[in-house]
N, C-alpha and C positions, 0 to 999 in steps of 0.2 A: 725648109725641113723642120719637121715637128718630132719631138716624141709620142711613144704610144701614152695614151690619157692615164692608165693605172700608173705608170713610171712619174706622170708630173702631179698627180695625186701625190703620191709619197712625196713627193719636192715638196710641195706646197705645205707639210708640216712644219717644215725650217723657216717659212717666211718672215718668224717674228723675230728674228736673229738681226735683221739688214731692214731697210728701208726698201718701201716700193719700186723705187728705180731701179735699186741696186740687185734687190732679188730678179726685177725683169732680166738687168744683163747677165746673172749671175745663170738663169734659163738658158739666154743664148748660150752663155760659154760651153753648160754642161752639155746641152745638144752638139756643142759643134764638137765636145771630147768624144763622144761618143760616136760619131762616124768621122772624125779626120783622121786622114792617114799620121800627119805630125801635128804634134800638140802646142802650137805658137798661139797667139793669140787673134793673127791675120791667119792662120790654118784655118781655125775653130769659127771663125768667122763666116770664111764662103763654103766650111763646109755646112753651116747652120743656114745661110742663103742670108746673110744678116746684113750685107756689104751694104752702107747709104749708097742711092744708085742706081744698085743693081738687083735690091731683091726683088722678086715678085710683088711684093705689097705694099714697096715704096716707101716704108715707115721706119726704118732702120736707124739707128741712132749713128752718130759717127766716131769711128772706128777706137778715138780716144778715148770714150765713155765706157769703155770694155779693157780699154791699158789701165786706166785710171779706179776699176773695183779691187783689183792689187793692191796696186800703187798706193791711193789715197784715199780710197771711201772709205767712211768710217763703218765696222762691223768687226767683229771680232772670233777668231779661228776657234779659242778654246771654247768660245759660246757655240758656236757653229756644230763642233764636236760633241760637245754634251747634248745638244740635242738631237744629237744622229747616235749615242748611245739612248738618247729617250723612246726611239725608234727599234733598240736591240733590245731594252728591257722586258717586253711582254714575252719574247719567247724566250726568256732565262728562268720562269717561275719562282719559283721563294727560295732554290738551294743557294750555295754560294756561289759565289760570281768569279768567276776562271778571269786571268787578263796574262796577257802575254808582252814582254820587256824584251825588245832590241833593238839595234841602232842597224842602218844601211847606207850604203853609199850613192851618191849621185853625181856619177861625174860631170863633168861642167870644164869649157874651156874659156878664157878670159883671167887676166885678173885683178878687175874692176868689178867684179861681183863682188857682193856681200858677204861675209862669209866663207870663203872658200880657203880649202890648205890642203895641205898633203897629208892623207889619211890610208889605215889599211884597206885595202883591195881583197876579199877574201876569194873573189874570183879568178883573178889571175894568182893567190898567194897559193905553195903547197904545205903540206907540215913542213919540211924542213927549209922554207924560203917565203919570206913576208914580202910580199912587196906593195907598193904604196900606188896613190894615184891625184889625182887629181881635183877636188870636187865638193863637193857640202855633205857632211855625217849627220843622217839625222837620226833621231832618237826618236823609238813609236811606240806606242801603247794602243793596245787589240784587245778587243773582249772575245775570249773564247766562245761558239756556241755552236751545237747540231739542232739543226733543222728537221722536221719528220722528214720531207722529202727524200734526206740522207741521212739516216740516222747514226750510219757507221762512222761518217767521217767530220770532221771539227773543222771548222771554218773562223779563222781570224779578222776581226773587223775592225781597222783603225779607226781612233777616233781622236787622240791626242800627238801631238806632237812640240818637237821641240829640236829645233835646229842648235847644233854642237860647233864651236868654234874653238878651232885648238888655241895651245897658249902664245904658240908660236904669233899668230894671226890680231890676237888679245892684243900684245904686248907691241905690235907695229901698229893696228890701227885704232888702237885702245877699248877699253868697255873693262866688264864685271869678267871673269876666268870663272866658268862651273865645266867641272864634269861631268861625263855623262850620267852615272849614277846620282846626281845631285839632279841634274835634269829629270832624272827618272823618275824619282822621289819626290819632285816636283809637280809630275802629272799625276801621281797614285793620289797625294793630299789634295791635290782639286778634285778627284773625279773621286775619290770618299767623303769630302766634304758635300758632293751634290747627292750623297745618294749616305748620309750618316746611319740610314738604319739597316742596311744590307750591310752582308760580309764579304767581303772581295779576298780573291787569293792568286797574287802575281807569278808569273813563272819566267824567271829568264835564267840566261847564261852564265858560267860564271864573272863576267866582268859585271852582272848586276847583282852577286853575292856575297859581296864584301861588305865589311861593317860598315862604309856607308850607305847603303841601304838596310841590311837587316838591322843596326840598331838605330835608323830613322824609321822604320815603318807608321804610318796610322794605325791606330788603335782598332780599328775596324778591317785591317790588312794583314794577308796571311802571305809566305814567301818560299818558294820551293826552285832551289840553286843548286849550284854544282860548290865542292870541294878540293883542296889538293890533296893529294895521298898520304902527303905528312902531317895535315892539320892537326893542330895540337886539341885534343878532347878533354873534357875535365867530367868528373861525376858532378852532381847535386851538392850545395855544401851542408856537411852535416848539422846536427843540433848542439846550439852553443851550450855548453856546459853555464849552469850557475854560478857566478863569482869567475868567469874566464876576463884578464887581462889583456888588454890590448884591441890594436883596431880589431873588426873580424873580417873573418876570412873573404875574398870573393868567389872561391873558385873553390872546387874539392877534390878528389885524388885524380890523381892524373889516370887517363885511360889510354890504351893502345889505339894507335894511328893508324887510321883505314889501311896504310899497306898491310902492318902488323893483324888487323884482324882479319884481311884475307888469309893472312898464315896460319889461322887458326879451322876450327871443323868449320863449313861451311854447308849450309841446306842448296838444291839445285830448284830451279826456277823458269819455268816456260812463260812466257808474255807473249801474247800477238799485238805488237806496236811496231810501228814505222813502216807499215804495210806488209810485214812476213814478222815470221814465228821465231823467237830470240830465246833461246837456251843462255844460261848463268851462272855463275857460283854468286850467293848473296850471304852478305852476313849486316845485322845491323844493330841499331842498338837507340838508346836514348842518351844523348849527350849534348856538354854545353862546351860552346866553340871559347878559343881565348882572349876574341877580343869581347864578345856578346856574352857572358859569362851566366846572366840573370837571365835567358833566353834558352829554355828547354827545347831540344831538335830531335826527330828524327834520324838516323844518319844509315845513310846503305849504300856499302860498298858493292860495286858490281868487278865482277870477272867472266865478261863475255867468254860462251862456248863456243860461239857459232860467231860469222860474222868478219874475224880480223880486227873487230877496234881491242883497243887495248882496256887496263882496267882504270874503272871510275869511281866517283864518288861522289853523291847526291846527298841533300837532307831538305827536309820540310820544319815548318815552324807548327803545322800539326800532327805535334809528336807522337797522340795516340791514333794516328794513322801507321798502316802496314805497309809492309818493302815493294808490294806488290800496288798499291796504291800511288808510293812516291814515283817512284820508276813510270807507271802510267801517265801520271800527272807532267811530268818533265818531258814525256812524248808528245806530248797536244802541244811543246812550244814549234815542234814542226810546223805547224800550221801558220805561224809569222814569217818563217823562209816563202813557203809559198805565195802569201799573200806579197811578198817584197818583190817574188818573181816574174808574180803575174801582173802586178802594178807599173812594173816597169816594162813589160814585155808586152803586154795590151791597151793600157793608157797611158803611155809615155809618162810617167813618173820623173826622168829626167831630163825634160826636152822643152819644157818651159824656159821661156832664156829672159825672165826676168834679171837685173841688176840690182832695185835699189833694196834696203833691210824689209820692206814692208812686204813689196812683191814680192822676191824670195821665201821670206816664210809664209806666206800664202799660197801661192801657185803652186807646188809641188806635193803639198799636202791635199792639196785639192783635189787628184789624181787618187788617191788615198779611202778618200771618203766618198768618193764617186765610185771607188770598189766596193768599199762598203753596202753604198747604197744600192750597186746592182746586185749584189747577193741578197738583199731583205727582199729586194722585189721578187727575183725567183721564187725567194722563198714564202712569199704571199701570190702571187700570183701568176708567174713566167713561167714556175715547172709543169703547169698543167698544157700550156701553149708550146714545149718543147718535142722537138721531134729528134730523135735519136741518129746520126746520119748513119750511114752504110758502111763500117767500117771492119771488115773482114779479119782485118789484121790487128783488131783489137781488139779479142773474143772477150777477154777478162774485164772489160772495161764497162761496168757497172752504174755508171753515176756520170753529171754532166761536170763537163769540166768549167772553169771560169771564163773561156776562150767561146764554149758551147752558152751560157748564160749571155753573153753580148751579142753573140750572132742572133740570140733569141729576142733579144732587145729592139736591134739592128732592125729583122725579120719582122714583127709586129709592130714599129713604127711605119716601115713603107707600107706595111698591107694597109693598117688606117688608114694613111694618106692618100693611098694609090682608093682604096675603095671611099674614101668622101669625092673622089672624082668622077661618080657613080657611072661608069663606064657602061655601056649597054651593046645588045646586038652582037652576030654573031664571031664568034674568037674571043671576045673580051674575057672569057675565064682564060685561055690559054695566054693571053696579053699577060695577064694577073699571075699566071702560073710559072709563067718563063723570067718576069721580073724579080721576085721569088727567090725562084733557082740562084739566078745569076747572081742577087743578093747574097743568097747562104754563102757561096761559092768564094765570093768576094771579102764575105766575112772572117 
């Protein structure tokens, strides 16, 4: 089984990351992610036709040569990922650079894995009950970007990562204790550091808007989070008087607290985000938080009209940006949820059943940037080869989903393969036509 030649085009920019061998098996593996049904490493194997033995071409390496690119080649993830964001930069143009912050779950049974504790589940958790699971917390970093293809909708593309190990886990099997925000802060200064003369602007949840991140940012890093309703706000501090004794000031008059300036006049606010039309009461303002005090924000309180969620409260570190601007900007982090969804729902994201530290924080990410990588290629050259399926009960559905991008993939690898078999005489189209079918179908 081969891929279609534009998909291993785009692979072959990454080559300089790995060694020749390593990129060869690193070929197999991605072929065999891309049509196994489970994502093991003997899955990915006979689904690639790669088995010593048994392929077709008799050239196969043995089976440990393909455990062992985890495990123990030497090659390195965050090399790997920056040059699969070197692959996102052309279609970013010279504006700023959107990135999106947050952490997901992967469950995992065993506990001889690396790694592993008991973390939030937001899937089975509801608002009023957390409950926990099983499994590795990793922390990821996405470059936002729209493609003409679709120009309406933002597509997140991971490219960093950093596996989170609680303190619990630390403290039994020992190492260094970072949280996640430290982790996070982590990947923003490597991946400002490769790219020092762009501006990047992160957007995560509030567990990534605490002062350890907003007063670690890079200097070439902008940061757009959530609030609590009570946060304490402070004005600008004023201008020090001539001959004033004593240390000065850090901070300046106290301002009212997002609940507090909802209780004030409020302007009303339409937005079309998160896929429908969200009516508001907003009120906002410029202010400086108490722990980041020297750090000028944005800050906008929301009071959903529409909807059912209750009220919120957002701010940006580009302060002479508008209420309508921040609130947009905080929507485009939906597009990390879906990427985490469809990672795990179509490449098995947590189904690699590596153990030791090495393979663990490779294999799973792997999953990751194979998403990635099937969204550039649509977006270079799959959407012209896709074909829309028949879907009656889906009249509003305007655009290919992530599901429909691998079936595309999938669809234009056999047809290659099936047509260098240059099949001739009569039926061979309908042979080619019904193989096809049965493919999408399958997909």
């Amino acid at each position: 089984m081969n891929l279609v030649s534009s998909f291993v085009e785009l692979l072959q920019q990454l080559a300089f990351v790995m060694t020749a061998p390593s990129f060869a098996s690193l070929l197999t593996i991605l072929t065999g992610w891309v049509f196994a049904r489970r994502r093991t490493i003997t899955g990915m194997l006979l689904a690639a036709d790669a088995v010593k033995g048994g392929s077709m071409n008799g050239q196969a390496k043995h089976h440990s040569a393909y455990h062992r690119l985890f495990a123990a080649a030497r090659w390195s993830l965050d090399e790997l990922g920056l040059a699969v964001f070197d692959l996102i930069e052309p279609w970013l143009g010279d504006e700023v650079i959107d990135l999106a912050l947050d952490d997901t779950l992967a469950r995992k049974r065993g506990r001889k894995i690396f790694g592993v504790g008991m973390h939030h589940d937001p899937l089975l958790s509801s608002r009023r009950t957390a409950l926990m699971n099983w499994g590795h917390s990793w922390v990821v970093l996405g470059v936002i970007v729209r493609f003409p293809f679709c120009k309406q909708r933002c597509f997140c593309l991971p490219v960093l990562f950093r596996l989170y190990v609680s303190k619990k886990t630390v403290a039994k099997k020992g190492g260094w204790y970072r949280t996640r925000p430290a982790l996070a802060v982590d990947m923003l200064y490597l991946l400002c550091r490769h790219r020092p003369d762009r501006r990047f602007h992160a957007i995560g949840d509030s567990a990534y808007g605490g002062q350890s991140v907003l007063g670690e940012l890079p200097p070439n890093c902008d940061l757009t989070s959530r609030l609590t309703l009570e946060a304490r706000l402070y004005d600008a501090v004023p201008p020090r008087r001539p001959g004033t004794n004593g240390r000065p000031r850090r901070r300046g008059r106290r301002l009212p607290t997002p609940r507090q300036m909802l209780g004030q006049r409020a302007r009303r606010l339409t937005l079309n985000i998160y896929g429908r039309r969200d009516r508001s009461r907003v009120v906002d303002c410029v202010a400086r938080v108490h722990a980041v005090p020297e750090r000028p924000l944005r800050v906008v309180a929301v009071e959903p009209l529409t909807g059912g969620r209750t009220k919120q409260v957002f701010y940006s570190t580009r302060h002479q940006a508008s209420a309508e601007d921040v609130l947009t900007w905080y929507a485009m982090r939906w597009s990390i949820e879906e990427t985490n969804q469809n990672s795990k729902m179509h490449l098995g994201f947590e189904e690699p059943p590596g153990w030791t530290r090495r393979a663990v924080e490779r294999s799973a990410p792997m999953a990751m940037l194979l998403y990635s990588l099937i969204v550039l290629w649509f977006a270079r050259t799959g959407h012209r080869h896709y074909r829309k399926p028949v879907r009656p009960w889906y009249r509003g559905k305007t655009h290919a989903s992530f599901a429909d991008m691998l079936a595309t993939l999938r669809r234009l690898s056999i047809q290659e393969q099936v047509s260098s078999l240059r099949l001739s005489g009569r039926g061979s189209r309908k042979v080619l036509k019904t193989i096809l079918h049965a493919l999408q179908q399958a997909a």
